[in-house]
C-alpha positions in Angstrom: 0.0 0.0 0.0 1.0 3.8 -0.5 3.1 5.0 1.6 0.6 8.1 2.7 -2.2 5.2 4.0 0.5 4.7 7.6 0.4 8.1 7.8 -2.0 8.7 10.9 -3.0 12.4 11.1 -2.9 14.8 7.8 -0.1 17.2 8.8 -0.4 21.4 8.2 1.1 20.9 4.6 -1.5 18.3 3.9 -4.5 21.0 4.9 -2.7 24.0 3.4 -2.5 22.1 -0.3 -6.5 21.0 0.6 -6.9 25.1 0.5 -5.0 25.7 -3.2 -6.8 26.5 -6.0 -7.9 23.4 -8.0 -5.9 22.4 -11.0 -6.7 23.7 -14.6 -9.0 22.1 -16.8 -6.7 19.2 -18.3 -5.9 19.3 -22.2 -5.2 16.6 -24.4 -2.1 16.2 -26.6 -3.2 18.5 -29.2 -3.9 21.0 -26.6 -7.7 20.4 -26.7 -9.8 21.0 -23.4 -10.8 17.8 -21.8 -14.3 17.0 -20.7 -15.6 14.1 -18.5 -15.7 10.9 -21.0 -18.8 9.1 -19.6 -21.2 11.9 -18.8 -24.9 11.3 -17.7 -27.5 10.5 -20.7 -28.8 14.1 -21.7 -25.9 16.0 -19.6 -23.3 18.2 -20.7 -19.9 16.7 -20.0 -18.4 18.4 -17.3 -14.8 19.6 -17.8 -12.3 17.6 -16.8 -9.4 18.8 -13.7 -6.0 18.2 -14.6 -5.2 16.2 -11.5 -1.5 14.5 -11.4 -2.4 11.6 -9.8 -5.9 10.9 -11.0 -5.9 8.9 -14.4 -8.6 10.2 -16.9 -10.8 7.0 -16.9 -11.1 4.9 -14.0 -13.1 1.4 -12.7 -16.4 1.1 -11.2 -14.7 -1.7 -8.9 -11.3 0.1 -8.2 -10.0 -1.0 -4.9 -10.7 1.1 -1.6 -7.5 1.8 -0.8 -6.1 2.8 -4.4 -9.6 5.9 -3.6 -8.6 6.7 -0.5 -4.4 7.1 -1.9 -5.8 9.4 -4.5 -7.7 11.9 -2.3 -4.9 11.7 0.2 -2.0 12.1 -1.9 -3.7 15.4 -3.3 -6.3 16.7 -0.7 -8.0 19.0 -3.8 -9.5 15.6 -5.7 -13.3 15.6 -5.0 -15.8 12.7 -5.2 -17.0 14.5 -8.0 -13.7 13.8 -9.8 -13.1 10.1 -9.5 -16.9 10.1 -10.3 -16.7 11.7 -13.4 -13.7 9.4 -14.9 -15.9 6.2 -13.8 -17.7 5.0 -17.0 -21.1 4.5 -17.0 -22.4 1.2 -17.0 -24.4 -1.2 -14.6 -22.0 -1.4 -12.2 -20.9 2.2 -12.2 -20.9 2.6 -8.3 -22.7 6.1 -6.5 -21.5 8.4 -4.8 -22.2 7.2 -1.5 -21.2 3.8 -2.4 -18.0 5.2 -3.3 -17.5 7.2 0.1 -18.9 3.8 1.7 -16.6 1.6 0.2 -13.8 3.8 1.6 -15.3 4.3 4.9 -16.4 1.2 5.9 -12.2 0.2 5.8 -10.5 2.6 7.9 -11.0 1.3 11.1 -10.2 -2.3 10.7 -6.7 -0.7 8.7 -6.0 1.6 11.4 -6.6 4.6 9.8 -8.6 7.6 10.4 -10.7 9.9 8.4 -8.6 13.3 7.3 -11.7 14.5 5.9 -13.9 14.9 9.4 -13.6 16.2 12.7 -11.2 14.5 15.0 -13.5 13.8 17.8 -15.4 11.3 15.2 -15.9 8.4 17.2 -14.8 6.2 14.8 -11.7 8.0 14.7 -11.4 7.6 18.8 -11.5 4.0 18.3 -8.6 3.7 15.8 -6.9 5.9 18.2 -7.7 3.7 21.2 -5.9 0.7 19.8 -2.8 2.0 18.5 0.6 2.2 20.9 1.7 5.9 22.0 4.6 5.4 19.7 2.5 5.0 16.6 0.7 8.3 18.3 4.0 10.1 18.4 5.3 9.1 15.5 2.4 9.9 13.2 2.0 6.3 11.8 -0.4 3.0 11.9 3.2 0.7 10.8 2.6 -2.1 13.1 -1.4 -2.3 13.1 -2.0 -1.7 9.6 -1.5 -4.4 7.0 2.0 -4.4 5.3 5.5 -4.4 5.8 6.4 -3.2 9.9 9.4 -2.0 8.8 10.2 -1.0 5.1 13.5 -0.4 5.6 14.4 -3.9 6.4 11.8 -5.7 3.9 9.9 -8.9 5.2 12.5 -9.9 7.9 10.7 -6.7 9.9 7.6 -8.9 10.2 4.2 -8.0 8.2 0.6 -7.4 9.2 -1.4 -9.4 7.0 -4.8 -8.1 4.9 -7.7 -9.0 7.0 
């Protein structure tokens, strides 16, 4: 998993980038403006936000994790944005079932919500079972499936995937 899913608590350079002005419509390799590829029957496409880290079309069944990398690793993506890259078919996911498939995870990877209040108590939970060293040291390594310790690959030990 990403690096950025240990991380424990969004740090001030995390919520000053959530505060930038969103990226520019993204343009296409002839320079043409970008629009959403798979907008609603009798809709407009929407335009399209040159995001770094988003790709222009994504799955309906893309993993939770890989959602919740993408709107950590730049705070600025919006539901709205993976939404509009999702094509539309029968399984085309909601909205809620997006934020749903994301939020029903945390907790049982260690890992709280940067996106609502800290006194959540779901968050309080997650916070409940994790060592005052993980506290301190801003990270879920240790509770969270993967590697404990990077640095010295699987002989650290690993947390399996529930």
């Amino acid at each position: 998993m990403p690096e950025i899913l240990y991380q424990l608590h969004r740090t001030p350079q995390w919520m000053q980038f959530k505060l930038s002005a969103l990226p520019a419509q993204k343009t296409d390799s002839q320079g043409n403006l970008m629009f959403e590829p798979f907008p609603e029957p009798g809709r407009r496409p929407r335009a399209l936000l040159d995001f770094e880290i988003l790709p222009d079309q994504i799955g309906g069944q893309e993993h939770w994790f890989v959602l919740e990398s993408w709107r950590r690793l730049d705070p600025r993506v919006r539901w709205i944005d993976i939404d509009m890259r999702i094509e539309r078919n029968n399984s085309k996911p909601s909205l809620d079932v997006l934020r749903s498939r994301v939020s029903r995870h945390r907790a049982s990877f260690y890992m709280l919500s940067w996106w609502l209040s800290p006194s959540v108590s779901s968050n309080s939970r997650v916070l409940d079972e994790l060592s005052p060293d993980q506290r301190r040291n801003n990270t879920t390594r240790g509770s969270t499936p993967g590697l404990i310790d990077p640095s010295q690959g699987y002989n650290s030990g690993r947390i399996p995937y529930p």
